[in-house]
C-alpha positions as CSV (number, residue, x, y, z in Angstrom):
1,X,7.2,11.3,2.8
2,X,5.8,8.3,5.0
3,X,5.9,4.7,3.4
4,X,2.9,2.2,4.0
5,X,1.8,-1.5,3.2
6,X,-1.8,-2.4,3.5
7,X,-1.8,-6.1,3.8
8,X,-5.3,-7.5,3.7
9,X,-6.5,-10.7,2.1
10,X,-9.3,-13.5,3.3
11,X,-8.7,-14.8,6.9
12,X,-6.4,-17.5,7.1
13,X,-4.6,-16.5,3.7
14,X,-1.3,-15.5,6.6
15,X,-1.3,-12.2,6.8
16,X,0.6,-11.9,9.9
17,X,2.8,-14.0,9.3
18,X,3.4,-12.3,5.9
19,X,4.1,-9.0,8.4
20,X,6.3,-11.3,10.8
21,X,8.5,-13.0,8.4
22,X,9.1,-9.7,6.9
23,X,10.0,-8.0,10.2
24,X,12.5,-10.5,10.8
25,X,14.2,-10.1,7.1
26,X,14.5,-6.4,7.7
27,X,15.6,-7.0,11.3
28,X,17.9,-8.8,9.5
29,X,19.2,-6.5,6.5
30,X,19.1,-3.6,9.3
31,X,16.1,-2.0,7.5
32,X,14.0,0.3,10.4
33,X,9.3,-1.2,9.4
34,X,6.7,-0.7,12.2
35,X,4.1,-3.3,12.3
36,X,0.4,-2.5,13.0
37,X,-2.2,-4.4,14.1
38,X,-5.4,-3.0,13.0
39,X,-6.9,-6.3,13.7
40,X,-9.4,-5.7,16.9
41,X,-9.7,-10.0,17.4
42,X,-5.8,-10.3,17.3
43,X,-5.1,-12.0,20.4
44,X,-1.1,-13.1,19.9
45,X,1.6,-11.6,17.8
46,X,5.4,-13.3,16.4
47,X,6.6,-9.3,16.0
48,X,6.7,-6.4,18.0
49,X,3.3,-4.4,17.4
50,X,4.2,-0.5,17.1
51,X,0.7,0.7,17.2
52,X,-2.4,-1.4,18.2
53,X,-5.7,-1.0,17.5
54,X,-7.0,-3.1,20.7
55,X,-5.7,0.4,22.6
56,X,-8.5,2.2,21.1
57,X,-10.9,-0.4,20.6
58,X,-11.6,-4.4,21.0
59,X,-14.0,-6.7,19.6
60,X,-14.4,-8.8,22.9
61,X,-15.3,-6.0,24.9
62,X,-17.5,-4.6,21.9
63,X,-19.3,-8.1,21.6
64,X,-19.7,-8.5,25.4
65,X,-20.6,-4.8,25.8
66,X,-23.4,-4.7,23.2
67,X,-24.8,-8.2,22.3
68,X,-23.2,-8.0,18.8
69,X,-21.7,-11.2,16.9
70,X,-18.3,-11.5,15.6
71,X,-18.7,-9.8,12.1
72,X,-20.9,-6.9,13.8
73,X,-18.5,-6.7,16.4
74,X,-15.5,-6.3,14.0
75,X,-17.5,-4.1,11.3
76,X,-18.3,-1.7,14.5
77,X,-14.8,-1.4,15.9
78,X,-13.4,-0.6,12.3
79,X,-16.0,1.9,12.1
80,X,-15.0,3.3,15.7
81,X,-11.7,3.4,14.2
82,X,-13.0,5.4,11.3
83,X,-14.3,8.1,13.5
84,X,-11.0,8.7,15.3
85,X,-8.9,9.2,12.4
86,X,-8.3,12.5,13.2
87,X,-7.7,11.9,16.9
88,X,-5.9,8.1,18.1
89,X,-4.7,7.6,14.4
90,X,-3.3,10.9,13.7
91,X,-1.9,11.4,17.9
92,X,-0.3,7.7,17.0
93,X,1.3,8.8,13.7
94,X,2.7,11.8,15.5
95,X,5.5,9.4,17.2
96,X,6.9,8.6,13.9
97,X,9.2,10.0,11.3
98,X,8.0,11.5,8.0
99,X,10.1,8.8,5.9
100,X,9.2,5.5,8.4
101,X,7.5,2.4,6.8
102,X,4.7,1.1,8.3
103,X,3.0,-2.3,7.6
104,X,-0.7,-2.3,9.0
105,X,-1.8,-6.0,9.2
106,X,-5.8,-6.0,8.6
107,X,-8.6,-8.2,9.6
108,X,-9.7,-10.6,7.3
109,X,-13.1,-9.7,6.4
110,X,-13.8,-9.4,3.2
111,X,-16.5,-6.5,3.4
112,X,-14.2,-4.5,4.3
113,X,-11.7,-3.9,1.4
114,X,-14.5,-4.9,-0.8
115,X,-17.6,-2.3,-0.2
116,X,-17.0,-1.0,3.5
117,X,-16.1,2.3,2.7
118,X,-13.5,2.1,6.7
119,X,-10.5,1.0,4.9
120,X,-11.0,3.5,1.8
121,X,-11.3,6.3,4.2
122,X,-8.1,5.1,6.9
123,X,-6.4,5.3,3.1
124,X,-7.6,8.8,2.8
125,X,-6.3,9.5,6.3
126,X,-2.8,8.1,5.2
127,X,-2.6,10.0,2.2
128,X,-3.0,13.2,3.8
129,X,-0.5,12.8,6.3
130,X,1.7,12.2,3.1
131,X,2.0,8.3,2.9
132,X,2.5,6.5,0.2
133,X,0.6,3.4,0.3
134,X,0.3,0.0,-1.4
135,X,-2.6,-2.8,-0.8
136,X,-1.1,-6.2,-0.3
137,X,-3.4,-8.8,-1.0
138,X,-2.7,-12.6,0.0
139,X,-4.5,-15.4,-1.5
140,X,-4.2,-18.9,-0.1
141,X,-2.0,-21.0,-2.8
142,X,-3.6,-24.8,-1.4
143,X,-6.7,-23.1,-2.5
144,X,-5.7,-22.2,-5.8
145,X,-5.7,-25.8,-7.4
146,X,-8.7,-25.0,-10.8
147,X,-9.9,-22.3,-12.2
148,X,-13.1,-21.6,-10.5
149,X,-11.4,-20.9,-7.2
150,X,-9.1,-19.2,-9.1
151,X,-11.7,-16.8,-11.2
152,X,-13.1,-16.0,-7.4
153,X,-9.5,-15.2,-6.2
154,X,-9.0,-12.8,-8.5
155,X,-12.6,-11.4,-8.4
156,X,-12.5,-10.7,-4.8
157,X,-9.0,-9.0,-5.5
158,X,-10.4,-6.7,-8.1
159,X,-13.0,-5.7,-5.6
160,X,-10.3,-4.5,-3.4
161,X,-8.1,-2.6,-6.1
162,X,-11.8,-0.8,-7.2
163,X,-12.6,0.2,-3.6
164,X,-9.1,1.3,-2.3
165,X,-8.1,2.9,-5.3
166,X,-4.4,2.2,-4.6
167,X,-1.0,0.5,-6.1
168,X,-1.6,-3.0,-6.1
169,X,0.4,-6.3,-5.5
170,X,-1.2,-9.6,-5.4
171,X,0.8,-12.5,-3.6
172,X,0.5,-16.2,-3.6
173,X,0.8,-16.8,0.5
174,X,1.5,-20.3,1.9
175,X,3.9,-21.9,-1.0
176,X,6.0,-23.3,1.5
177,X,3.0,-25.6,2.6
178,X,2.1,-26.3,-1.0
179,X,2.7,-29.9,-2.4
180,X,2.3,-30.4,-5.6
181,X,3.3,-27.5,-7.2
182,X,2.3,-27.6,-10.9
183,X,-1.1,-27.7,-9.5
184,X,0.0,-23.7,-9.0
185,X,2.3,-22.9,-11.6
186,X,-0.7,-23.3,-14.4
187,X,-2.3,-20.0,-12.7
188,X,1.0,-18.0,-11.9
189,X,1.0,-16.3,-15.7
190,X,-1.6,-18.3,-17.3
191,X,-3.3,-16.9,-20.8
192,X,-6.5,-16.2,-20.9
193,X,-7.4,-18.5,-24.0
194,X,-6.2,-21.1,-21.2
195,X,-8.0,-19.8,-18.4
196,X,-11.5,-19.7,-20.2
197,X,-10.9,-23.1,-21.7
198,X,-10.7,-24.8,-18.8
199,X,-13.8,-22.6,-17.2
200,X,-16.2,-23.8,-20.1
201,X,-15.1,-27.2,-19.2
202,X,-15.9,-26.6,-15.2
203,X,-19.2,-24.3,-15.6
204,X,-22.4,-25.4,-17.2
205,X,-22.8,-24.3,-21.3
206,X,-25.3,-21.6,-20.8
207,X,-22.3,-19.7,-19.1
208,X,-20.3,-19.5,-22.0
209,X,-20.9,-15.8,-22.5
210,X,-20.6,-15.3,-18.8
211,X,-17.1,-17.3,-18.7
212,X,-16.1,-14.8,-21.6
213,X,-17.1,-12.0,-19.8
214,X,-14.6,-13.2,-16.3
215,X,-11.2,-14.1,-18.1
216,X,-11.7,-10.6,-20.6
217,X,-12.3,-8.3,-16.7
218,X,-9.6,-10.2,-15.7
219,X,-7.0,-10.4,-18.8
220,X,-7.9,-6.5,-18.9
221,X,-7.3,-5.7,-15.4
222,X,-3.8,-7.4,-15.8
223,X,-5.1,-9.6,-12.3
224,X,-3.9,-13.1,-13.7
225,X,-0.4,-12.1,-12.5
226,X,0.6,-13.3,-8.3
227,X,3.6,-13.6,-6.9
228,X,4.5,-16.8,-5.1
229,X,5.5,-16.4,-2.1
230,X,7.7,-18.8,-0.1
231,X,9.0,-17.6,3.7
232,X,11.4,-20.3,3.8
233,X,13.5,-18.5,1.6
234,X,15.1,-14.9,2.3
235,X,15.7,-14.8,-1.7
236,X,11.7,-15.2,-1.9
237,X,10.7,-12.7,0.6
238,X,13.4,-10.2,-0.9
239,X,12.1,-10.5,-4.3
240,X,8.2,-9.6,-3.3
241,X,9.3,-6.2,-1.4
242,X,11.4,-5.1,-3.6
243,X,8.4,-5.6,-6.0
244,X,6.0,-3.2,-3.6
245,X,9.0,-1.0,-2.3
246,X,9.0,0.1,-6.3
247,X,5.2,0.3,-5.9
248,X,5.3,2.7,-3.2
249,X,8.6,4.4,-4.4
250,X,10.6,3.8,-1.2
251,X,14.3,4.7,-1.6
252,X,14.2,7.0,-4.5
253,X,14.9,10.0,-2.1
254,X,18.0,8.3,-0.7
255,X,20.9,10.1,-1.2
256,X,22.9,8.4,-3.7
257,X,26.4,6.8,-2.1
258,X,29.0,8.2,-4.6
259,X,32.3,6.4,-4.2
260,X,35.0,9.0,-3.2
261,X,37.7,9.5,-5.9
262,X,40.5,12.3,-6.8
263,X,39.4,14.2,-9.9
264,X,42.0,14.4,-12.4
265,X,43.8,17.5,-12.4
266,X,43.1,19.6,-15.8
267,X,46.6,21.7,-15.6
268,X,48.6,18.5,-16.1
């Protein structure tokens, strides 16, 4: 059984350095994770990248090769990816264990965890080869400051956990960088009576009903609950993986470490 985190998220919101802060923490517990890069623009990495996509495909040869712009470029070398699955994927999965954990840090596009159908189907490909897999999603705290941006935070990550079909963890990136933090802490475990409240007084009165609608998908999909996350503390970075580990089920086929004692003898 193969262990996997899918971390995607908008660009910016710090995906790898999500993936290289937590390299570094199990570097430092003495915990064995491979990071992938499945990010065809990546250009510089703070972690050493097990597998690459770049070896199969890359978006500045794609763009200068065809005439195609960034997003086209990106959306046809995930697609290339898509149709070698079964042949770079599957020969790069070969040169790991069956219980290794493997991080793949994604492009930032929001088409494709949203509708795309490429990251559904690498999921697919995972599952087969027996991974368990969890979908990471990072949101940008400094943008999380009212309720609108909040609403389309949560709407964009519910458009993920549709299309991938898979455990989910939401996660509060950035917090180190974030100043005034009860700015956050209102939308950390807020109620929805709250959250709608202070929608009717941002939105227009004809989208009362429509403002209803939002905080019940969201109250009913459980998606007002994140997880700060701050790297600048081990105790912080500890907490959220321990959170998808559970997810994912990673450990519960360790062999339990019995202490050794000498069983009392029944003849005395």
């Amino acid at each position: 059984m193969g262990y996997a985190q899918l971390v995607i998220g908008p660009a910016g919101s710090g995906k790898s350095t999500y993936c290289s802060s937590l390299y570094r923490h199990c570097e430092t517990v003495r915990r064995t994770m491979h990071i992938v890069n499945l990010d065809p623009a990546a250009e510089n990495f703070d972690y050493p990248v097990a597998m690459d996509i770049r070896e199969l495909i890359s978006l500045e040869d794609v763009m200068e090769e065809l005439g195609l712009g960034p997003n086209g470029g990106l959306i046809y070398c995930m697609e290339h990816l898509e149709d070698n699955l079964d042949d770079w994927l599957a020969e790069e999965l070969d040169n790991y264990l069956d219980d290794d954990y493997l991080v793949f840090d994604c492009p930032g596009q929001i088409e494709l965890f949203t509708h795309v159908p490429v990251l559904r189907n690498f999921v697919d490909h995972l599952k087969s080869r027996n991974f368990n897999v969890c979908a990471v999603y990072l949101l940008d705290s400094q943008f999380i400051t009212d309720v609108t941006k909040f609403i389309s935070g949560c709407m964009a990550s519910l458009s993920a956990m549709v299309q991938l079909e898979l455990p989910h963890v939401n996660i509060l990136s950035k917090m180190d960088l974030v100043t005034n933090k009860k700015e956050i802490e209102d939308y950390l475990n807020p109620e929805s009576q709250f959250l709608l409240s202070e929608l009717n007084q941002h939105m227009a009165p004809q989208f009362a009903k429509l403002n209803k609608s939002l905080i019940e998908l969201v109250d009913e999909y459980s998606m007002v609950s994140f997880m700060p996350l701050d790297l600048r503390k081990e105790s912080s970075i500890r907490y959220v993986l321990s959170q998808i580990d559970n997810c994912i089920q990673w450990g519960e086929d360790a062999d339990l470490k019995i202490k050794d004692f000498d069983p009392e003898d029944d003849d005395e």
